[in-house]
N, C-alpha and C positions, 0 to 999 in steps of 0.2 A: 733611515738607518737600515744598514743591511740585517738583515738573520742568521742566525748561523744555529747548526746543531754541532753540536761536540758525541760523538758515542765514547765508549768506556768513560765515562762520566763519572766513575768514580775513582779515576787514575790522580795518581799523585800532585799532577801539575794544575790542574782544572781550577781550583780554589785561586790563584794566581793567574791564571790564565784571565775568569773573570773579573779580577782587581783589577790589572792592568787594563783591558779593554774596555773598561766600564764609560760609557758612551761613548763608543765610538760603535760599536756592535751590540745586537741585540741579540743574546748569547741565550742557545737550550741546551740541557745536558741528559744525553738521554745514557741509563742502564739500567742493565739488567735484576738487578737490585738497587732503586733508587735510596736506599737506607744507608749508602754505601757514599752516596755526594756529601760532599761537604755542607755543613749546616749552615755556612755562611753563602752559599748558592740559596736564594729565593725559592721555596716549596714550587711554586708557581712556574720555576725554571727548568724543572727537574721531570724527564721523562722515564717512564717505563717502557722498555726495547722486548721484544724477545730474541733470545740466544741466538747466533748467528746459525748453527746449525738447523733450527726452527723454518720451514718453508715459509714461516708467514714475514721471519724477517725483512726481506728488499721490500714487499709490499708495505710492510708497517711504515720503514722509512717513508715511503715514497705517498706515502695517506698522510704523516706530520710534515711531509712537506708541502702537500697542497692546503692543510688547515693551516698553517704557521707562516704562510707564503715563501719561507724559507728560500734564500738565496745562494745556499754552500751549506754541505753536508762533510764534516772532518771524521772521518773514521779512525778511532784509535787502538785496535782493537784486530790482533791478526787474522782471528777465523772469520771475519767480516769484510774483508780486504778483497779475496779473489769473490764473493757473492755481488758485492757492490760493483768491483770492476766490469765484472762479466754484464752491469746491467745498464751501467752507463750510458751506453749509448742508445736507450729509451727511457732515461729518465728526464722530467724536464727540470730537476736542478743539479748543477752539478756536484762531482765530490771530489775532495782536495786529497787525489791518491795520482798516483802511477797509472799507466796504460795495463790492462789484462796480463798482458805476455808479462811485462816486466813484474808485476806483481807476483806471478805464478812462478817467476825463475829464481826470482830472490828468497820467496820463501823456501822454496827447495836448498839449503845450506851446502848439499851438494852439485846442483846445477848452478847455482849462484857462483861458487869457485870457478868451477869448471868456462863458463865464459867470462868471469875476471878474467884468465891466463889466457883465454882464447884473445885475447881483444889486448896484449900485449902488456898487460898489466898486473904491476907486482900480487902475489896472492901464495899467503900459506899454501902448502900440497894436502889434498884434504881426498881423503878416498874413502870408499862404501865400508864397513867396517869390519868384512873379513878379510880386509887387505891390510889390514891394521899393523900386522908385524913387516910390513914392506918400508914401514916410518921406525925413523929414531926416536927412539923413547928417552927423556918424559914425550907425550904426545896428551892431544886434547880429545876426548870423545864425552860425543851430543846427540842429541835425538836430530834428525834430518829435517823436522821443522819441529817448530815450538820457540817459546820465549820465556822472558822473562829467568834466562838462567837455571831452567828445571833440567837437571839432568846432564849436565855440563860438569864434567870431572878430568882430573889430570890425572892421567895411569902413568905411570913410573917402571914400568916394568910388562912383560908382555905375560904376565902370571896374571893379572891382573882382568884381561880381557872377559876371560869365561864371567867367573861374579860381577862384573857390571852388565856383564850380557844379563843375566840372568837376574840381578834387582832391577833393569830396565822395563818398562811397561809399554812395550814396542812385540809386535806381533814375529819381524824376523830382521834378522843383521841389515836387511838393504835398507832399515828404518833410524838406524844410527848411522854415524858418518865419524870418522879418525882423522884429525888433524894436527900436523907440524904444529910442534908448543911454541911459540915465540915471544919472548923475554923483551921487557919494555914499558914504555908508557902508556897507559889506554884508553885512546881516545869516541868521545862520539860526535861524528859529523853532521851536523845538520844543514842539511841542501833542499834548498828552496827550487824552484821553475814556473813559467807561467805556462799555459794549458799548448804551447807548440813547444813546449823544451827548453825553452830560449833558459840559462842558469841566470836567477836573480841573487841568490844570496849563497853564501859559503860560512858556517859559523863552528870552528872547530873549538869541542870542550874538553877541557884535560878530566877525565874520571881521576878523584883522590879518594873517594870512598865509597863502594857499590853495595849492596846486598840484594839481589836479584833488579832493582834500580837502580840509578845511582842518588846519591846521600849526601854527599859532598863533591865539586866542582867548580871549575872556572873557563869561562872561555880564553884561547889562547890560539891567536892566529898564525899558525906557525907557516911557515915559507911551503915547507916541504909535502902539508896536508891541501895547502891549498891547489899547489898544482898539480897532486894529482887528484882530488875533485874536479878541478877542469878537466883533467882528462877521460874521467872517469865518466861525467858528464856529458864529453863532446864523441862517446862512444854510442852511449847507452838511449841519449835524447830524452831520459825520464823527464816524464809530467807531475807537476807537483811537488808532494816534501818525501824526502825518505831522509833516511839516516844510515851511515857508513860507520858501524863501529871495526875499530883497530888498531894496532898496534903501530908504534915509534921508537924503531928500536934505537940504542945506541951511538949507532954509525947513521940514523937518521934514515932510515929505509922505512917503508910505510907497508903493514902485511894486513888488509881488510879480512877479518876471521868471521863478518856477519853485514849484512844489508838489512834493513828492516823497511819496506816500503811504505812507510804510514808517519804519522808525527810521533816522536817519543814523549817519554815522561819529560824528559828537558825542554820540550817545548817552548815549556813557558821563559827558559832561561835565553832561548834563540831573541822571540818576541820582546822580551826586555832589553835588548839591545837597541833596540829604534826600527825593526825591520818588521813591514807589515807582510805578511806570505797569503795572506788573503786577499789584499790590493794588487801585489804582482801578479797571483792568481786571476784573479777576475777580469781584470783591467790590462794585465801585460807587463812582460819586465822590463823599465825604464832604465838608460843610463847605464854605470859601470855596474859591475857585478858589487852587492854588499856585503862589506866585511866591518866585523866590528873592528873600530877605530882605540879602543880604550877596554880592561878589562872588566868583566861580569863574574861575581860571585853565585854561587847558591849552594844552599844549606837547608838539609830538609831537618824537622824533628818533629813530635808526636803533638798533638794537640787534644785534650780531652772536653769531650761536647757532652755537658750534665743537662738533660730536658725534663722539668716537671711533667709525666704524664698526667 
């Protein structure tokens, strides 16, 4: 049975993650505060990481993966993405991300735009953010990287610019980015690849309710997300999973406002489909590309875990 480490191990989806996989992978989960995994994760399963900022981080990995013999290492967890990337290629297991470069371009929210358009592909106008009154407002401004929705606000108005400059926790303007507001459905793409690029899987999810994750969802394979994933795809040649959030507007135009090169919180809702990303991973992507055949729910809510000490 394979191995697997999961990092951010205390992300939303993990607790599902190992229900469904349960014998077929022999699943760790490692964070940074393991108090923070789910209680129905095995004590036994559950690793202590240090911070990705921490130099001892890639080594840590790379010591549980020679005691745990560890077969795949899934990074969930943005500030650990470009450390792992960069180390990849001396480590002797692999990690289920993107190539360096790709990783390094996506997280930048404004170089990410910037070769969407270069590479012929629809994408929001998204500039450094003292170019901000160059867009029509309402418009979106965001930290230039960062996630999980910190810091993401719709300005209305170009009065507005100075006070979010100045509640922002960014050293100077080139560290936020202003982007075309566009009105729509919102989607997150998850796309799958085996380790030459080759696209195995396409699983587009309709977001119905977010709060810095999303809360409620369904996959829904819609025509017009799939093909441009291929194309987006047969550009880029990403390794691995990332995920393409964006928008469906109206008229059916597709405007990507974010790439995230790692697996999301929905994860677990991809892998609920029947698609293994770890077998295409490993092994290589067989056959046509997969798409879910039938719809997928998910619904998150609060669980409370009482432990006699």
């Amino acid at each position: 049975m394979r191995k697997i480490l999961f990092t951010g191990g205390g992300g939303a989806g993990n607790e599902a993650i190992k229900r469904h996989w349960h014998g077929r992978y022999d699943m760790y989960f490692g964070d940074a505060d393991p108090t923070a995994i789910a209680a129905s994760i095995p004590a036994d399963r559950r690793v202590r990481l240090p911070f990705a900022r921490d130099p001892a981080f890639v080594p840590e990995i790379l010591r549980l993966a020679h005691e745990h013999a560890l077969d795949l290492v899934v990074p969930g967890v943005d500030e650990e993405l470009l450390p792992l990337a960069r180390a990849a290629g001396d480590s002797p297991v692999p990690f289920l991300l993107p190539s360096a470069g790709f990783v390094e371009s996506m997280l930048d929210k404004y170089r990410a735009e910037q070769l969407i358009a270069e590479a012929g592909l629809s994408a929001p106008r998204t500039v450094l953010f003292d170019r901000a009154e160059e867009l029509t407002f309402p418009i979106i401004a965001k930290p230039r990287s960062g996630r999980g929705s910190r810091g993401v606000r719709q300005l209305t108005d170009p009065s507005q610019l100075a006070p979010y400059f100045a509640l922002s926790d960014v050293p100077g303007t080139e560290d936020l980015v202003a982007q075309d507001y566009v009105a729509g459905q919102e989607y997150t793409v998850f796309v799958a690849a085996d380790r030459t690029g080759k696209l195995a899987a396409v699983v587009p999810v309709k977001v119905l309710i977010k709060r810095g994750i999303t809360i409620r969802a369904e996959t829904d394979a819609t025509p017009e997300i799939l093909d441009y994933v291929e194309r987006f795809q047969g550009h880029f040649r990403a390794s691995g999973v990332y995920n393409i959030q964006l928008m469906l507007t109206d008229d059916r135009k597709i405007y990507p406002f974010e790439v995230n090169p790692r697996v999301s919180t929905t994860f677990c809702l991809a892998v609920s489909t029947g698609f293994d990303p770890i077998a295409a991973f490993l092994d290589g992507a067989k056959g046509d590309v997969f798409v879910p055949d039938r719809h997928y729910s998910l619904q998150r809510s609060w669980s409370n875990e009482i432990t006699p000490l």
